[in-house]
C-alpha positions in Angstrom: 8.0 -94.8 -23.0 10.0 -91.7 -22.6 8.9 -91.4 -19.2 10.2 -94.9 -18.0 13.7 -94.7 -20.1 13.9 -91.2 -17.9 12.8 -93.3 -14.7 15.4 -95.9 -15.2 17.9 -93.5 -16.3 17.4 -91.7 -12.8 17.5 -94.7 -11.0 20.5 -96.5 -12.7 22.6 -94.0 -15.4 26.6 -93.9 -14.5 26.2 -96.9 -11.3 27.2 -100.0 -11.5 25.4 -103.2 -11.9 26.0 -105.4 -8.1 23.7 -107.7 -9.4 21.9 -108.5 -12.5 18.9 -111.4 -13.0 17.8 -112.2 -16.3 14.6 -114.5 -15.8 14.4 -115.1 -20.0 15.7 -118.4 -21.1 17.7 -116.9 -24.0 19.3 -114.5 -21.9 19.6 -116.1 -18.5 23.3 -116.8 -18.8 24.2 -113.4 -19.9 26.3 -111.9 -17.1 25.6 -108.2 -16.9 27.7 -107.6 -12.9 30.2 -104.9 -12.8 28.7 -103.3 -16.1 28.6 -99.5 -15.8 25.0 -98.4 -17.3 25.3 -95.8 -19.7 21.5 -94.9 -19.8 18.3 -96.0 -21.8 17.7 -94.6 -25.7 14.0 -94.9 -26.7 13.1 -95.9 -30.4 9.7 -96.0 -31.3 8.4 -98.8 -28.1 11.7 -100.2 -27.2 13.8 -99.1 -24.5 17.3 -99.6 -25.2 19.7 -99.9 -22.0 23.0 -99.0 -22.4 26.0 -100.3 -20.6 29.9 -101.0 -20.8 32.8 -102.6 -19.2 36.5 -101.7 -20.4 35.9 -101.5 -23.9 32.9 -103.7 -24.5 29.2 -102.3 -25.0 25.9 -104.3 -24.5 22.3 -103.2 -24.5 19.6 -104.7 -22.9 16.4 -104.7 -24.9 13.0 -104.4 -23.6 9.9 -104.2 -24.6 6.5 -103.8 -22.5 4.0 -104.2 -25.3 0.6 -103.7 -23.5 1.2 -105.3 -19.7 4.6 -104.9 -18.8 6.3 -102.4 -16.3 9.6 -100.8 -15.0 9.5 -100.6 -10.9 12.3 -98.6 -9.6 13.4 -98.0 -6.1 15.9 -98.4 -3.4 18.2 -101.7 -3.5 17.5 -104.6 -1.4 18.1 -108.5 -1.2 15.0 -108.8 -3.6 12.9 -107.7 -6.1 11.4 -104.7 -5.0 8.0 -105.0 -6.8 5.7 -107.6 -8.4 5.0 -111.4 -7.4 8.5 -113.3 -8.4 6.8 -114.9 -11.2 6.2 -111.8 -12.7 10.1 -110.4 -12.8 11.6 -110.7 -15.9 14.8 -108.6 -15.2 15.8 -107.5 -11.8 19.5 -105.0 -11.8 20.9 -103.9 -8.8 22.9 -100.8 -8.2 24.2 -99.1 -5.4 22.1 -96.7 -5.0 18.8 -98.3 -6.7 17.2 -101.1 -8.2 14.8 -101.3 -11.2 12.5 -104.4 -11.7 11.0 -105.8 -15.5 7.8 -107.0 -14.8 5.7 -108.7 -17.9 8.2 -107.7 -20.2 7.6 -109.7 -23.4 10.6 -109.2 -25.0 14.3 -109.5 -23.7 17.3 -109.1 -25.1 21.2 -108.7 -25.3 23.0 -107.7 -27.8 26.4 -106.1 -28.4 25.6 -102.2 -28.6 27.0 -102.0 -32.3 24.2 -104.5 -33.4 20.8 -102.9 -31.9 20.1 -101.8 -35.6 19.0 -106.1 -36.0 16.6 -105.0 -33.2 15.0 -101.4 -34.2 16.4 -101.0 -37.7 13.0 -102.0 -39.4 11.2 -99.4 -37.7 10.1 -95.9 -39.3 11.0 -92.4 -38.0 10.4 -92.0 -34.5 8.0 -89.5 -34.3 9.6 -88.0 -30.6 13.0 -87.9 -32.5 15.1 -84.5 -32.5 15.3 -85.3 -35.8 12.0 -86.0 -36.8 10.5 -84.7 -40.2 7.1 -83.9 -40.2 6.7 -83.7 -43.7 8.1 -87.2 -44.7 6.2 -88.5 -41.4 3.2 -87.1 -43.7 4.2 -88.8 -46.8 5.4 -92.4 -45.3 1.9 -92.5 -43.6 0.1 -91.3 -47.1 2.0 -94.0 -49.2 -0.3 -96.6 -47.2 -2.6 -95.9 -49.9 -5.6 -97.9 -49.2 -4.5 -98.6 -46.0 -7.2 -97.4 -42.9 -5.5 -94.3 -41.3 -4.9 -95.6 -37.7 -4.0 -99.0 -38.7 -0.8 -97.3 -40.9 -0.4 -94.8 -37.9 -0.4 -97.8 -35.8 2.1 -100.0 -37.6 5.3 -99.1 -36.1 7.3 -99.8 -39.5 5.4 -96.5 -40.7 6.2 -94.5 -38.0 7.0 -95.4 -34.5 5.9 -94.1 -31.0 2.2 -93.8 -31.8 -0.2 -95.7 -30.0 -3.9 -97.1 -29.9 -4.5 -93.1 -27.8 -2.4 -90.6 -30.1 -3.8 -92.8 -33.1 -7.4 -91.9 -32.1 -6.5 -88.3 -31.2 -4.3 -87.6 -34.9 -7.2 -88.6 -36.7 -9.9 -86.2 -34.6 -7.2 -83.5 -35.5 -6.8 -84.2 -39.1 -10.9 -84.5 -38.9 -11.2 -87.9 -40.7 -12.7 -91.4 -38.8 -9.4 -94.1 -38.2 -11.0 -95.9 -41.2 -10.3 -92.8 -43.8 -8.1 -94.1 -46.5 -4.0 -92.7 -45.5 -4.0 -92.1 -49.2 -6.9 -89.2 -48.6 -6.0 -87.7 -45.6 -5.3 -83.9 -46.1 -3.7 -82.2 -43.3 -2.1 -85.0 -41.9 1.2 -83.4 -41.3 -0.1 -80.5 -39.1 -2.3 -83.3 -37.7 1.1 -85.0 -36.8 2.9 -82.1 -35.6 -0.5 -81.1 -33.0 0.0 -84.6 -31.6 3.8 -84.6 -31.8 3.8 -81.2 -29.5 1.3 -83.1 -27.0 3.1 -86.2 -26.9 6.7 -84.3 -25.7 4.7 -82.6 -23.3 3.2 -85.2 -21.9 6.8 -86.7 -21.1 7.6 -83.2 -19.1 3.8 -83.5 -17.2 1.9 -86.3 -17.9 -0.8 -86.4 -15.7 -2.2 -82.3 -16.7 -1.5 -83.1 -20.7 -1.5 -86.7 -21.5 -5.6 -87.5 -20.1 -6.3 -83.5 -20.7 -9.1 -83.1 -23.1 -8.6 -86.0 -24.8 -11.2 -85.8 -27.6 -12.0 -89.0 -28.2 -10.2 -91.6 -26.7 -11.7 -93.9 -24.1 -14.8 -91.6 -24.7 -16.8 -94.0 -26.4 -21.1 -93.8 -25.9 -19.8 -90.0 -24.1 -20.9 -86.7 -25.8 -18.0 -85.1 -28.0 -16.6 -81.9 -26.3 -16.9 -80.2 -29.9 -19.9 -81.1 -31.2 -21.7 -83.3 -28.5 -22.5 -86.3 -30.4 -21.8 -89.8 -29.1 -18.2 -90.6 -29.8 -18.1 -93.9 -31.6 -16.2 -97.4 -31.1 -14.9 -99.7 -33.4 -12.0 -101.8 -34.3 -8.8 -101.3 -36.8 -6.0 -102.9 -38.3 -5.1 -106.8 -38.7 -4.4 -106.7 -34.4 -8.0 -105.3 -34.5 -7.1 -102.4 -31.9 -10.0 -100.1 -30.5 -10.3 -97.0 -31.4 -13.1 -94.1 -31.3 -14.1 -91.1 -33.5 -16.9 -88.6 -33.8 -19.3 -89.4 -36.7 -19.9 -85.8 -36.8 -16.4 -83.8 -36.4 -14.8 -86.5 -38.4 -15.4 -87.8 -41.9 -15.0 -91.0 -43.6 -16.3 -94.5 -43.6 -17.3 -95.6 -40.1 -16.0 -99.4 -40.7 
């Protein structure tokens, strides 16, 4: 997500908007021309775009859930990627354009309110200000609760997904259905994953796919061990994830 707010923030920061199409039927008549964006703030999975005119703020909420895209390139006299019924925001600067596509959520709000859009979401775990060790202990008051499905639940803690999930859990050696409650070592767990994460917003093709242990590995032989890597199904959104039954202990289901 960090590497799309940077995209768009390269493509759009400190222009102005020369045009600005908001294909969402709650926000189609919101005017955004002449606004001055400011840039994009990432929380958790939302990317929040910044912008201002005279003294008024507004930020354009987005979020791409599993299909949608940003497209950024030069400006022209239309969207410069995607089949039109896939655009759900198309802005328009001098010097650039970026294009929404499959975005499933969309909105405006003045830039004092975003809190109504983010606020019930835990601790960012690629926050400056993150704190491992009550990261640790939000994720451990789950109880009960399978590992990856309260990793997972971005109310917990936010920026993790369905990959990171699988790959905390081979680090903390416990299967994603562990109970959160009996996981020791999860905050080094979270702080191995954390460091892999920010780099994988600096390079992302040498560190985010490099010796991934068990993600998308399923059937293949563990690099550790070289047992098959397992594949199963967690949390109420029934998510895959994988695990070695060897390098990682717990329940399997």
């Amino acid at each position: 997500m960090r590497r799309t707010a940077r995209r768009l923030d390269t493509a759009l920061a400190g222009q102005v908007l020369r045009r600005a199409e908001l294909r969402v039927p709650r926000v189609a008549t919101v005017d955004l021309v002449g606004m001055t964006v400011l840039g994009t703030h990432v929380v958790g999975k939302h990317l929040l775009t910044r912008l201002q005119r005279d003294d008024t703020r507004w930020t354009l909420h987005s979020h791409l859930r599993m299909d949608g895209r940003w497209a950024t390139g030069p400006p022209g006299p239309r969207p410069g990627a995607g089949p039109a019924h896939q655009v759900r925001v198309w802005l328009v600067a001098e010097r650039a354009q970026a294009v929404g596509l499959r975005l499933m959520e969309v909105t405006v709000v003045p830039t004092s309110d975003e809190d109504t859009l983010v606020g019930h979401l835990g601790p960012d775990i690629l926050d400056e200000a993150w704190d491992g060790g009550a990261g640790a202990r939000r994720v451990a008051e789950q109880g009960e609760r399978p590992v990856v499905a309260a990793l997972l639940d971005q109310r917990v803690i936010s920026g993790v997904g369905t990959m990171w999930a699988a790959e905390l859990a081979f680090a903390a050696g416990v299967t994603p259905y562990r109970a959160a409650g009996d996981v020791a070592g999860l905050e080094p767990a979270l702080e191995r994953v954390r460091q892999r994460m920010r780099r994988a917003v600096v390079d992302p093709k040498r560190v985010s796919r490099a010796r991934l242990n068990v993600f998308e590995r399923g059937g293949r032989p563990c690099l550790r061990c070289a047992t098959p890597i397992r594949v199963g199904r967690v949390g109420p959104h029934d998510r895959l994830t994988y695990w070695c039954p060897q390098c990682q202990e717990g329940p399997d289901r």
